[in-house]
C-alpha positions as CSV (number, residue, x, y, z in Angstrom):
1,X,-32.1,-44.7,58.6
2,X,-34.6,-46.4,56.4
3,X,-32.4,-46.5,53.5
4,X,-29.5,-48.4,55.3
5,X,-31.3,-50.2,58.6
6,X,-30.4,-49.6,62.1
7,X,-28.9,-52.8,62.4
8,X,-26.7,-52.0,59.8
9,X,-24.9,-48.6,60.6
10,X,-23.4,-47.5,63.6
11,X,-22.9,-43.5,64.4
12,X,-19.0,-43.4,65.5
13,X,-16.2,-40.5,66.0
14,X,-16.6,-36.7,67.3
15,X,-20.4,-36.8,66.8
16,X,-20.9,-39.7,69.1
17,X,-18.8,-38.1,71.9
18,X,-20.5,-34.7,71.0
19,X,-24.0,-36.1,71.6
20,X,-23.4,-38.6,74.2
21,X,-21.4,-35.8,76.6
22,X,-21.7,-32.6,75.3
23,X,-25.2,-32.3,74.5
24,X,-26.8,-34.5,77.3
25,X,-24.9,-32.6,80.1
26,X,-25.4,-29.0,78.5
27,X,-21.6,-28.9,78.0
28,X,-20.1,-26.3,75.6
29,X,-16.2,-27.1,76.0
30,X,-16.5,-29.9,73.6
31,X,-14.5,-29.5,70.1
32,X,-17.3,-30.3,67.7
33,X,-17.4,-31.8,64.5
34,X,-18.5,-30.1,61.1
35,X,-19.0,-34.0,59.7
36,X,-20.8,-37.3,61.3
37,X,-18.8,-40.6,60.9
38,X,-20.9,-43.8,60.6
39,X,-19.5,-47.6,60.1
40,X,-22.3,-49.7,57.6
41,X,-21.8,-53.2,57.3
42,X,-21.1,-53.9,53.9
43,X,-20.3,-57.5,52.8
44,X,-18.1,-56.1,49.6
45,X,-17.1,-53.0,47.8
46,X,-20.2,-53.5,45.6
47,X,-22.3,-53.8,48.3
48,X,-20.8,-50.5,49.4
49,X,-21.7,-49.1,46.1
50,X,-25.4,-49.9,46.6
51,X,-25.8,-48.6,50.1
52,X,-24.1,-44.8,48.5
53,X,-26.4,-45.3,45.7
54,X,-29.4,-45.7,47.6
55,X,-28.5,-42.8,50.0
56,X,-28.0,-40.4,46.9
57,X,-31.7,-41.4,45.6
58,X,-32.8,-40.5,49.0
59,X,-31.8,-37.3,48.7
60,X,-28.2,-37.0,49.9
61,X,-25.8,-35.6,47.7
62,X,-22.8,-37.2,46.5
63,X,-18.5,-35.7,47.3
64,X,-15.3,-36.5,45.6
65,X,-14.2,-38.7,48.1
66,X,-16.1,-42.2,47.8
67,X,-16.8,-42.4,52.0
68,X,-18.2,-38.6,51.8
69,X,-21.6,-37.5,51.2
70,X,-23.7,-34.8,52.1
71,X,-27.3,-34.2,53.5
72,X,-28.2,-30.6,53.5
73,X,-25.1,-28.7,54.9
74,X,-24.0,-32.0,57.1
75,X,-20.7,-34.3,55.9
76,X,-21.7,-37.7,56.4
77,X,-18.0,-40.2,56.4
78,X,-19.1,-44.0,55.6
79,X,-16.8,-46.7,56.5
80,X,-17.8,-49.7,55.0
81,X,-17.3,-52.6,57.4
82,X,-17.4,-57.0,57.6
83,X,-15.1,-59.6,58.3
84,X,-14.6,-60.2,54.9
85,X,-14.0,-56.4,53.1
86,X,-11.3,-56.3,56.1
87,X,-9.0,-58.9,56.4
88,X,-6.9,-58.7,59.1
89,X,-8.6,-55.9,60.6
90,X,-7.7,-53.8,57.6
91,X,-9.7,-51.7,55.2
92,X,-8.2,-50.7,52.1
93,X,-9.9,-48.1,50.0
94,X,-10.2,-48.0,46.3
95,X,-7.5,-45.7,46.2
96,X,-5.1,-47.9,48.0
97,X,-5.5,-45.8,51.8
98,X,-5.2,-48.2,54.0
99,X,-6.7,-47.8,57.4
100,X,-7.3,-50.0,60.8
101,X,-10.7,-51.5,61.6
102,X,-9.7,-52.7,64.8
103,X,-12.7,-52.9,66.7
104,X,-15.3,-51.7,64.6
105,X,-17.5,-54.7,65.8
106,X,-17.6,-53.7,69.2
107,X,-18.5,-50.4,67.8
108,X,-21.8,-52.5,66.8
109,X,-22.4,-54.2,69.7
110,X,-22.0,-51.5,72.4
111,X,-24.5,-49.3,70.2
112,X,-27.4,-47.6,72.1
113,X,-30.2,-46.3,70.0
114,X,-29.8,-42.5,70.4
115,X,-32.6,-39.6,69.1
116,X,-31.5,-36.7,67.3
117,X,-34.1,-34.3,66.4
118,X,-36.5,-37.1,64.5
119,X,-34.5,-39.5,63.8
120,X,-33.3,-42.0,65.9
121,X,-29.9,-43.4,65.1
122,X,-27.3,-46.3,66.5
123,X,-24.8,-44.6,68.2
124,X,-21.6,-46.2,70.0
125,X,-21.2,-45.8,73.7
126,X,-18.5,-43.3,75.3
127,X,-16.3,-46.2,76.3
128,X,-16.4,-47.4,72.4
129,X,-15.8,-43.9,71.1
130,X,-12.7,-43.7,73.3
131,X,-11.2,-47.3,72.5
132,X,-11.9,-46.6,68.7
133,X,-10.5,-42.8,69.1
134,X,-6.7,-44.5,70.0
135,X,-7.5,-46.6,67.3
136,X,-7.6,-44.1,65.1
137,X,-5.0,-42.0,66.8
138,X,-2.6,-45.5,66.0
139,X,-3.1,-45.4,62.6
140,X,-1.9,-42.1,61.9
141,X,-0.5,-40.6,65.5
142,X,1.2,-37.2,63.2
143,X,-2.4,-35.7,62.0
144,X,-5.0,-37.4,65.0
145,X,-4.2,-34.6,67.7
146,X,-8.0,-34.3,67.4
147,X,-8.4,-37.9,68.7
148,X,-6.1,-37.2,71.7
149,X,-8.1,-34.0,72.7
150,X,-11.2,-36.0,72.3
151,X,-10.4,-38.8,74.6
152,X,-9.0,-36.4,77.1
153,X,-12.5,-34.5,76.9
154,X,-14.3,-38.0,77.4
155,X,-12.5,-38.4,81.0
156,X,-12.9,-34.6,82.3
157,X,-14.7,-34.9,85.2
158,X,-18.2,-35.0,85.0
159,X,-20.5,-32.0,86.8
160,X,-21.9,-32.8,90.0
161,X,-25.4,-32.4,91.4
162,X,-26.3,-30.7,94.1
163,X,-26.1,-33.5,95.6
164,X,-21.9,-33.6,94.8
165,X,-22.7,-37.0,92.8
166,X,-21.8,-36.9,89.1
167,X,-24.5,-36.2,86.7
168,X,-22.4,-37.5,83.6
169,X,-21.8,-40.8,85.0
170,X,-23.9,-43.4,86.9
171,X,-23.5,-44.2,90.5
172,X,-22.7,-48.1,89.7
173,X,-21.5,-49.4,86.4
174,X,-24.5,-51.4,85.2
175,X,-24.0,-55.6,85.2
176,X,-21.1,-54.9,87.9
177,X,-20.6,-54.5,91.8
178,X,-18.9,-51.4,91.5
């Protein structure tokens, strides 16, 4: 986290919903994820460049693919993101893939500082990794079944207490009446 800031990266996909549900509630009906996927807010490709660059010297080690990279045996999938590398809500890749950034900057804003083991990362909320999981599922609805099954596991009913209230969700939606 050093090496990019939390301010600048955002932990988003499988890994958020894996964390946020599965682990905190002792779930094991969860799909898992063998990579994490993290947004960083790059102004330009170059900028982009720098971040890899500085994670490699760090001690990750570099993939084939320009987003991948590797720490120990853990995938790591950076999406650069700003207004400016994606116009229209677009990112193209180097390679000419194009795919949606529809709101990656609510992916920023609803992020909650989350600890894993001893690091403490930026992690989007449940209700961003759901929005940003038909996102994803809209780009390319033929090969995202994974999407699909993770938003259906995000609204499984939560375990109760023995109290019969839910342990998953709060009583009262903070900032609301409900």
């Amino acid at each position: 986290m050093r090496v990019v800031g939390p301010e600048r990266l955002v932990v988003i996909g499988a890994t958020a919903l894996t964390i946020l549900i599965d682990v905190r509630y002792e779930l094991a009906d969860g799909r898992g994820t063998r990579d994490v996927d993290a947004v960083v807010r790059a102004s330009d490709w170059e900028e982009f460049q720098l971040i890899r660059e500085n994670l490699l010297a760090a001690g990750f080690t570099g993939a084939r693919e320009v987003h991948r990279l590797y720490y120990r045996d853990v995938a790591l999938d950076l999406i650069p993101y700003s207004p400016g590398l994606t116009p229209d809500a677009v990112l193209t890749w180097p390679d000419d893939t194009v795919m949606s950034a529809l709101r990656l900057e609510e992916a920023f804003r609803c992020a909650t500082p989350q600890r894993i083991a001893d690091v403490t990362v930026p992690m989007v909320s449940v209700a961003g990794s759901v929005l940003l999981k038909f996102v994803s599922y809209s780009d390319r609805p033929y090969g995202r079944q994974r999407d699909v099954d993770d938003v259906l596991h995000a609204l499984q009913p939560a375990p109760t207490s023995s109290a019969g209230r839910s342990t998953r969700w709060p009583r009262r939606v903070p900032g609301t009446s409900y």
